[in-house]
C-alpha positions as CSV (number, residue, x, y, z in Angstrom):
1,X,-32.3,-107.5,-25.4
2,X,-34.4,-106.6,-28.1
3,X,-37.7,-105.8,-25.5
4,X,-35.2,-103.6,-23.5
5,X,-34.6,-101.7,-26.4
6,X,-38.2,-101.1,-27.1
7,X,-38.9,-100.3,-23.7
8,X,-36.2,-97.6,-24.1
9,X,-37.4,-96.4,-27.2
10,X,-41.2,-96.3,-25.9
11,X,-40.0,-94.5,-22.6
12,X,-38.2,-92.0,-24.8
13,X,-41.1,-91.4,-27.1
14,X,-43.7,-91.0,-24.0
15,X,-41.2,-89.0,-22.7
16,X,-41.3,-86.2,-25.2
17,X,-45.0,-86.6,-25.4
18,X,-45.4,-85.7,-21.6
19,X,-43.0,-82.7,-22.3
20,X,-45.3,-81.5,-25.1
21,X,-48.2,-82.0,-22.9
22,X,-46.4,-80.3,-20.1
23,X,-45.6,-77.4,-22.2
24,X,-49.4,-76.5,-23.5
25,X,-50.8,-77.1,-20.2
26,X,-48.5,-74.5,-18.5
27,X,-49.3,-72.0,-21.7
28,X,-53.2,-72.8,-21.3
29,X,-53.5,-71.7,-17.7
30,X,-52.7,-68.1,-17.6
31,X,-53.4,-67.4,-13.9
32,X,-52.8,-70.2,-11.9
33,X,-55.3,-71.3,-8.6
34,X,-53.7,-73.5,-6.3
35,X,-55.3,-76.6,-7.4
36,X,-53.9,-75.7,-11.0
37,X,-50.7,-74.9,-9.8
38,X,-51.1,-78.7,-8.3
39,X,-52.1,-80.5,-11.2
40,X,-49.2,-79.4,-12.9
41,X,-46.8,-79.8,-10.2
42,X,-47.4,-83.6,-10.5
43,X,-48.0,-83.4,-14.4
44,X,-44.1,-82.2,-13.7
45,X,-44.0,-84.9,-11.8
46,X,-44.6,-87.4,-14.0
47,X,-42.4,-86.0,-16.6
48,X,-39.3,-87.0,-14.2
49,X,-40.3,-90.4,-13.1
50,X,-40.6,-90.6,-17.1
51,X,-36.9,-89.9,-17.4
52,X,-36.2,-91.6,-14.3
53,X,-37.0,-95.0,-15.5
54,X,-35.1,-94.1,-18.8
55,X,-32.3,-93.1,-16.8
56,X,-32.2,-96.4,-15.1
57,X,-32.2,-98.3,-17.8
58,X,-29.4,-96.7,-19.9
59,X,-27.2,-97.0,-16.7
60,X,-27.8,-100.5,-16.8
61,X,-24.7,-102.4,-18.3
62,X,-26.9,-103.7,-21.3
63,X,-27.4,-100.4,-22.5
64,X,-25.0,-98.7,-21.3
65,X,-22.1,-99.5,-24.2
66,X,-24.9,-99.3,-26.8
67,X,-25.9,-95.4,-26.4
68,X,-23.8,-92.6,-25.7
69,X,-22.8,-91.6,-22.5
70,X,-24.3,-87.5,-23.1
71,X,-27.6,-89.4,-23.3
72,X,-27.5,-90.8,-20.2
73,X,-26.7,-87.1,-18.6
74,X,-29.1,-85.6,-20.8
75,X,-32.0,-88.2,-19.0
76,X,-30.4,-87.3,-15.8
77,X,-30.6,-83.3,-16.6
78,X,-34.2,-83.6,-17.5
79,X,-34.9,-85.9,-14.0
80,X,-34.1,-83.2,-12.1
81,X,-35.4,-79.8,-14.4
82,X,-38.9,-81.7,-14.3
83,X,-38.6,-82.5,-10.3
84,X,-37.5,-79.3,-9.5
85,X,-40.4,-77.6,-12.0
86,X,-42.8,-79.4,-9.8
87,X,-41.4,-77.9,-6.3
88,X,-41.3,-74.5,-7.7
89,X,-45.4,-74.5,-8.8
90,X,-46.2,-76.2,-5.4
91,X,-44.6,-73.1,-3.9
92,X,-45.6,-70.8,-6.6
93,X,-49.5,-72.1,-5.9
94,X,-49.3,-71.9,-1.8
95,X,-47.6,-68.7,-1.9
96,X,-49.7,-66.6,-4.5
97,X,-52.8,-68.0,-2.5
98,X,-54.9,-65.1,-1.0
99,X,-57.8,-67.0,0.4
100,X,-57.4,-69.2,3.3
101,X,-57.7,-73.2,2.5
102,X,-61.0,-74.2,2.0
103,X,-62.0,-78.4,1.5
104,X,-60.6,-78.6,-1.7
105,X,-57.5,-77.6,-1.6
106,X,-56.8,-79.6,1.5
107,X,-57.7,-82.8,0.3
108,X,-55.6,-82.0,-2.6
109,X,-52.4,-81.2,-0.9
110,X,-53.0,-84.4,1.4
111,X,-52.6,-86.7,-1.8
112,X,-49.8,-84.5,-3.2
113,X,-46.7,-86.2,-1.5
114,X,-45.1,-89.6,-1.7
115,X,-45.3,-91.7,1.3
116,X,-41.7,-92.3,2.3
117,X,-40.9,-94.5,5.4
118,X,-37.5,-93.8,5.6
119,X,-36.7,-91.9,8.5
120,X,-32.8,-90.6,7.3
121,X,-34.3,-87.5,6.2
122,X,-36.1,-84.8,8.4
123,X,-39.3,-84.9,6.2
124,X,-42.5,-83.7,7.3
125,X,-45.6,-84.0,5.5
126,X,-48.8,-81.6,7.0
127,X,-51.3,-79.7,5.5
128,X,-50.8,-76.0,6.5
129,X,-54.0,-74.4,8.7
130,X,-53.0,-70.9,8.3
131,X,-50.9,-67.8,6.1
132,X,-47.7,-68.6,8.5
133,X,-47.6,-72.0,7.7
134,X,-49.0,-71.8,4.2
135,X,-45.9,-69.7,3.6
136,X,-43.2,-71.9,5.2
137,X,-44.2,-75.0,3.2
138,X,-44.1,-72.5,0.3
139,X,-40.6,-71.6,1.1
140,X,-39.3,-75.1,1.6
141,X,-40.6,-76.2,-1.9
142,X,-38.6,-73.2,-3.3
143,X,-35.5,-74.1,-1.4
144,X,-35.9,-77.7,-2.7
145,X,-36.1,-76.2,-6.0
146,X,-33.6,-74.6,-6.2
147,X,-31.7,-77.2,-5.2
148,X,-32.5,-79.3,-7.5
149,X,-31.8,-77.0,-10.3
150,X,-28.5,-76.6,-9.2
151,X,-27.9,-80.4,-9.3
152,X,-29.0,-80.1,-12.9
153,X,-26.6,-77.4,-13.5
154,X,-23.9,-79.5,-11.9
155,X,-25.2,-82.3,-14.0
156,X,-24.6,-80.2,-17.2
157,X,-21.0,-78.9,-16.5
158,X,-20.1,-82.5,-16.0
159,X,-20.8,-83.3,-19.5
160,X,-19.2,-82.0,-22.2
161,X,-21.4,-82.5,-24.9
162,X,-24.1,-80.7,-23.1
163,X,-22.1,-77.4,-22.5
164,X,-22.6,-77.5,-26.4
165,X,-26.1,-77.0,-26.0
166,X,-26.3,-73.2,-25.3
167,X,-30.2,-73.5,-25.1
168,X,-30.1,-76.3,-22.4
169,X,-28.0,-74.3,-20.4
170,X,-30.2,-71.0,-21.1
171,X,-33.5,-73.1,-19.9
172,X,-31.8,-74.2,-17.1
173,X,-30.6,-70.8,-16.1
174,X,-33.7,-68.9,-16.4
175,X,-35.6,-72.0,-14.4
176,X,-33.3,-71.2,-11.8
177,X,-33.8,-67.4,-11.4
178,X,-37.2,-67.2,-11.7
179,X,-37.6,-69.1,-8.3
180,X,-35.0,-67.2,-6.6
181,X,-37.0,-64.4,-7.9
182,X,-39.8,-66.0,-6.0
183,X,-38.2,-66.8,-2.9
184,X,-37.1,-63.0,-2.7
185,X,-40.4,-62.2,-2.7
186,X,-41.5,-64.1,0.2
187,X,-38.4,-64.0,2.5
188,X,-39.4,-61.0,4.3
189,X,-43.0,-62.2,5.5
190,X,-41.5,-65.4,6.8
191,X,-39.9,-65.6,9.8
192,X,-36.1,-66.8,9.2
193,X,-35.5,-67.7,12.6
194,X,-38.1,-71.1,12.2
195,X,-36.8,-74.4,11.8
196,X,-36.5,-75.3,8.1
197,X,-37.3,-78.8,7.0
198,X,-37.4,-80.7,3.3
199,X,-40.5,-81.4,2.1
200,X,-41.7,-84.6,0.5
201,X,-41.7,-85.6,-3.3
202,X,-44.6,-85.7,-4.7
203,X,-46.4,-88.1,-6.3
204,X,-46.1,-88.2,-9.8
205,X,-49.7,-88.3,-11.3
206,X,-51.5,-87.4,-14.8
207,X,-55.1,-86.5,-16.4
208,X,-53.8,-87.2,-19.9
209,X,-53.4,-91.3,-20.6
210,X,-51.1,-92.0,-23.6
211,X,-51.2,-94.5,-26.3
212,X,-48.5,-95.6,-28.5
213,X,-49.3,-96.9,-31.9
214,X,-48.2,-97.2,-35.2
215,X,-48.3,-94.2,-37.7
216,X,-50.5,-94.9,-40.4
217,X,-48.9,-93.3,-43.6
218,X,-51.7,-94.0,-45.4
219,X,-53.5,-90.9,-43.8
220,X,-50.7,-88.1,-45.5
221,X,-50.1,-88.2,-49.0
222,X,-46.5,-89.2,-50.1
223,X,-45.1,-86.5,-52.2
224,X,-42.2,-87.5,-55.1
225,X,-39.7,-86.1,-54.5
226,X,-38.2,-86.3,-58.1
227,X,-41.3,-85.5,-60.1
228,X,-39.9,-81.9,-60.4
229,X,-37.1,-83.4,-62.8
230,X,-39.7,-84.2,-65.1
231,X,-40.3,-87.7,-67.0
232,X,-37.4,-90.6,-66.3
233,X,-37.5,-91.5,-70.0
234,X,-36.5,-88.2,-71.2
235,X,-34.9,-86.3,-68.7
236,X,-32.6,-88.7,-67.3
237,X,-28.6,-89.2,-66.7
238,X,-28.1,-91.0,-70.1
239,X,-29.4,-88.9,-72.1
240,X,-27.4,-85.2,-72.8
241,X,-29.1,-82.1,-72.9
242,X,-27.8,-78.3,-73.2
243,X,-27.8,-76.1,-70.4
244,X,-31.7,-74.2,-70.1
245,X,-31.9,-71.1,-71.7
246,X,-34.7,-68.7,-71.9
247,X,-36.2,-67.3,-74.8
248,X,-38.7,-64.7,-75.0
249,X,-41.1,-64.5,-77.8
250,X,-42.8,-60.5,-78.7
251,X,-45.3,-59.9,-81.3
252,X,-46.8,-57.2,-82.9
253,X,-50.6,-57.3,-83.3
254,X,-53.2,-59.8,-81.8
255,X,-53.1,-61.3,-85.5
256,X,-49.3,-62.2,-85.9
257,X,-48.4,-65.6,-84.4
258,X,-45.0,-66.9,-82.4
259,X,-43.7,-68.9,-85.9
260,X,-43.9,-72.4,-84.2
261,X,-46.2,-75.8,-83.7
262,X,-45.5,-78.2,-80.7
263,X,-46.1,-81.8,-80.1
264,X,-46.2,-84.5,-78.2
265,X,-47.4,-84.8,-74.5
266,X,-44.6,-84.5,-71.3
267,X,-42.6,-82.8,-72.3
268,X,-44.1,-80.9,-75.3
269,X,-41.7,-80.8,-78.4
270,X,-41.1,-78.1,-80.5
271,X,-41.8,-79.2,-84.3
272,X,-41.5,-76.3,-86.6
273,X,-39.8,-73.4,-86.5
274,X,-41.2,-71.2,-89.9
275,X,-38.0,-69.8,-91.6
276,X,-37.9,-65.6,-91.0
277,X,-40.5,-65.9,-88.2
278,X,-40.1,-64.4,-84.1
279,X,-39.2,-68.2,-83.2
280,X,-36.2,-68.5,-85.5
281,X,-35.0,-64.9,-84.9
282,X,-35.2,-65.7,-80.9
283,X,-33.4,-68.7,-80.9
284,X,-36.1,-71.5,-81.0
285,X,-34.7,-74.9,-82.9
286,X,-37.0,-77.6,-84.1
287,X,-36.7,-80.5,-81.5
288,X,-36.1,-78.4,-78.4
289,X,-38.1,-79.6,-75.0
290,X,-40.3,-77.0,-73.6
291,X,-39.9,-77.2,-69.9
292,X,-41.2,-74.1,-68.8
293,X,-43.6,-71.2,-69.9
294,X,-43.3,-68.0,-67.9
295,X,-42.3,-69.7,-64.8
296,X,-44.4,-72.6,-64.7
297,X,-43.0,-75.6,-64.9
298,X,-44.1,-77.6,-68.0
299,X,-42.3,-81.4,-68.2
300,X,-45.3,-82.7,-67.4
301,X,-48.2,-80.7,-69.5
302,X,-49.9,-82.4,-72.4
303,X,-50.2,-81.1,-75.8
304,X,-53.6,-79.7,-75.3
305,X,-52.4,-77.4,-72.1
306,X,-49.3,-76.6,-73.7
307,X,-51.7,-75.2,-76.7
308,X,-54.1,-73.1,-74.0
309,X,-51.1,-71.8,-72.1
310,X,-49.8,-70.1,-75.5
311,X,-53.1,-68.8,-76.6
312,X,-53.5,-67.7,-73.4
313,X,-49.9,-65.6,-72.8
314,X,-51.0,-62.9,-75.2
315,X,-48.2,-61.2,-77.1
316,X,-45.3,-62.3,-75.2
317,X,-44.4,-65.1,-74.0
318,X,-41.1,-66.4,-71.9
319,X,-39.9,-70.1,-72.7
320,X,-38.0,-71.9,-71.1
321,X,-36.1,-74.5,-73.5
322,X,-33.5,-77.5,-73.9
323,X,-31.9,-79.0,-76.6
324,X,-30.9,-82.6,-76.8
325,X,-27.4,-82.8,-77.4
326,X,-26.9,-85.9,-80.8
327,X,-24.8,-86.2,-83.2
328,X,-26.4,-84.3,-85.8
329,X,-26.9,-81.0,-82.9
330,X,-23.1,-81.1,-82.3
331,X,-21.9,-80.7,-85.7
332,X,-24.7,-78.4,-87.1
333,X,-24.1,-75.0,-88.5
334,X,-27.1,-73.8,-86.6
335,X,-26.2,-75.1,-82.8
336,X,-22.5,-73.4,-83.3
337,X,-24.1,-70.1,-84.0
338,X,-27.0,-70.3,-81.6
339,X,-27.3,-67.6,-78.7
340,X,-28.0,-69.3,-75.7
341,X,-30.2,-66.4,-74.3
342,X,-31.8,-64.2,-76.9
343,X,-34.6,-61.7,-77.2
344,X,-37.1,-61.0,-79.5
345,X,-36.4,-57.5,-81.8
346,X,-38.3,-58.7,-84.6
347,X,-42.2,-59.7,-85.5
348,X,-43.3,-62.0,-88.3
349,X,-46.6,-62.5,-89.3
350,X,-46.6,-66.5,-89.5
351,X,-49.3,-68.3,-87.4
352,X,-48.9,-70.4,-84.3
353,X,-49.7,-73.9,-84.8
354,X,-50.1,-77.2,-83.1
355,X,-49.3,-80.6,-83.5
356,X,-50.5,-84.1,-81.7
357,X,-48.7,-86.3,-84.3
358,X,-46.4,-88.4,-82.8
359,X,-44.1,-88.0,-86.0
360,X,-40.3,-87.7,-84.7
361,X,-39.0,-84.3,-85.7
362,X,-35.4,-83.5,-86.8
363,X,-33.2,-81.9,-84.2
364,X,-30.3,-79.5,-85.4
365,X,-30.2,-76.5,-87.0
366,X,-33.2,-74.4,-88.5
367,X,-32.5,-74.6,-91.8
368,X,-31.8,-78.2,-91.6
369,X,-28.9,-78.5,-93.1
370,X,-25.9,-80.3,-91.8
371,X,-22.4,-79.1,-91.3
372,X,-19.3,-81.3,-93.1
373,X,-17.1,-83.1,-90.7
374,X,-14.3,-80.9,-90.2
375,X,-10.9,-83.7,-89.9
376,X,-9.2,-81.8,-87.1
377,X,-6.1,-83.4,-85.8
378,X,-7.0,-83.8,-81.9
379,X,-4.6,-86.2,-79.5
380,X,-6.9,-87.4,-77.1
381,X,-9.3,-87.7,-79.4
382,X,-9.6,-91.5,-79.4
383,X,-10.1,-93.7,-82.5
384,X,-11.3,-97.0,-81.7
385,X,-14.1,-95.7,-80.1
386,X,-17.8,-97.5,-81.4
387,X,-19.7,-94.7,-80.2
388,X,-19.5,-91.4,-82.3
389,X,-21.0,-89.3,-78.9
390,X,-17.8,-90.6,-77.2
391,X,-15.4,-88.7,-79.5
392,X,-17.5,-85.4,-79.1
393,X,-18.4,-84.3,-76.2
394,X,-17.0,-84.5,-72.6
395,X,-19.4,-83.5,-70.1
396,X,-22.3,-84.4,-69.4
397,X,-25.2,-81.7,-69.0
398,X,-28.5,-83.1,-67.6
399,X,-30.9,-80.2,-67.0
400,X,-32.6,-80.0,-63.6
């Protein structure tokens, strides 16, 4: 059971391959000689005894219950777009053909079909001496294309989770007109009034030899997807921040400084805020997490870029900053009153500074004072609780 599924699975996969390979060869080769025209008729070829073989199999009772039963159409769909793809350039080579046959081509088309013994079928297998007869085998593969296309349009009404696929149906449609285009074309310069017979198949054959093996990962370089988010430690469910806000920072002159230091490496920590200075009067607290600065992110700059980046913005500068949400932020005077977007309409002439201590700083307001718990009567306030973060705040704001 289990090698039947990997044949399955292999047959799919070399499947799609052939497709691909299908696909470019057909865009490489512009205008099309006849033995071009016969290479990819049995590259087309090919593709269908492909999705024969997987059609076969998912018929069978083993797989049958274990896929579903649009797959087993789908295979069946492909089968016969591929079979009658190759019919239609067999024609489309023989027929756009203005030379007569020389060697080449006649030892091609005398491998091209299947030998079939089976003599239920009027099939005929010759190679064609002149234009009359180059044209008449050219019309049969055209009528046995079209044919065939309509048998994978029958194929796709049946199913009703194919008539979802617009596109399938739109491939299949246009397949189908483009050789009734052709056949147009050549209906008048054959005589109609000739015996028509079916041509062979023909034999499925390739130049390209395929290989499956394992992907090797080790080639591509895996990308985190939650680096973006910043450090776990920090910016992480259990810990509460406040929504980001944005503060931009203006000074005057090339001599006056923001009014703050930083800290700390990933994320940088703001660790004074000078009282009366641009930083206080735009909103900056001591403690807030610098994430961003003018749109680039920042969780994980050191101290030491943080520092450049600064010097380097001139005399304005956008920030992007969070406050962690403790006890002493909740009930300070200074987080109450604090504008969660403000602007810079003052200057000061305090320096910028920097810090690489690794000295905790105090978080809450700028003057660092706290606030007196307020005894406010509150019903679902509840009493036995341990933790004092439980009784103050509901939600939960992580920044991303």
């Amino acid at each position: 059971m289990i090698d039947l599924k990997s044949t399955v699975l292999n047959l799919k996969i070399e499947g799609q391959a052939r497709e691909c390979l299908f696909e470019k060869l057909v865009s490489d080769s512009e205008k099309q000689s006849l033995n071009q025209c016969l290479d990819i008729a049995q590259e087309a070829a090919q593709v269908a005894e492909v999705y024969k073989q997987l059609y076969k199999l998912q018929s069978s009772t083993v797989i049958k219950d274990c896929v579903p039963s649009s797959w087993g159409g789908l295979m069946h769909v492909k089968m016969e777009y591929y079979t009658s793809l190759s019919h239609y350039y067999v024609a489309l080579g023989l027929i756009t053909l203005k030379d007569e046959l020389n060697s080449s081509n006649k030892e091609k088309l005398e491998h091209l079909y299947v030998d079939v013994k089976s003599n239920e079928k009027r099939e005929i297998k010759f190679v064609p001496q002149n234009a009359n007869e180059r044209l008449r085998l050219g019309r049969a593969h055209l009528h046995q294309s079209i044919a065939t296309h309509e048998e994978a349009l029958r194929t796709y009404r049946m199913c009703r989770q194919l008539q979802l696929i617009d596109s399938l149906h739109d491939l299949l449609q246009k397949a189908n007109e483009k050789a009734m285009n052709l056949l147009s074309k050549v209906i008048e310069d054959v005589d109609q009034f000739q015996e028509m017979f079916e041509p062979l198949p023909i034999r499925a054959s390739t130049k390209f030899q395929l290989k499956l093996t394992d992907p090797d990962f080790s080639q591509y370089r895996a990308i985190d997807l939650f680096k973006a988010l910043g450090p776990l430690k920090f910016f992480s469910a259990k810990r509460h921040w406040t929504a980001a806000r944005i503060v931009e920072l203006k000074k005057a002159s090339d001599d006056a400084s923001f009014g703050f230091s930083v800290k700390d490496d990933s994320p940088v920590v703001v660790t004074r805020v000078e009282i009366g200075g641009i930083a206080e009067a735009c909103g900056l607290k001591e403690g807030d997490y610098i994430t961003a600065v003018n749109d680039q992110d920042t969780k994980w700059t050191s101290h030491a870029e943080m520092a450049e980046l600064i010097k380097a913005a001139g005399n304005s500068i956008s920030l992007k900053v969070v406050t962690p949400m403790n006890w002493k932020y909740l009930h300070s005077r200074g987080a109450a009153g604090m504008s969660m977007c403000s602007k810079s309409t003052s200057s000061s002439s305090s320096g910028f500074s920097s810090s690489s201590s690794r000295n905790p700083s105090p978080v809450g307001s700028v003057n660092g004072k706290e606030c007196e718990k307020r005894n406010s009567w509150n019903p679902f306030r509840r009493r036995n609780s341990k933790d004092p973060l439980e009784s103050s705040y509901i939600t939960n704001v992580l920044y991303r």
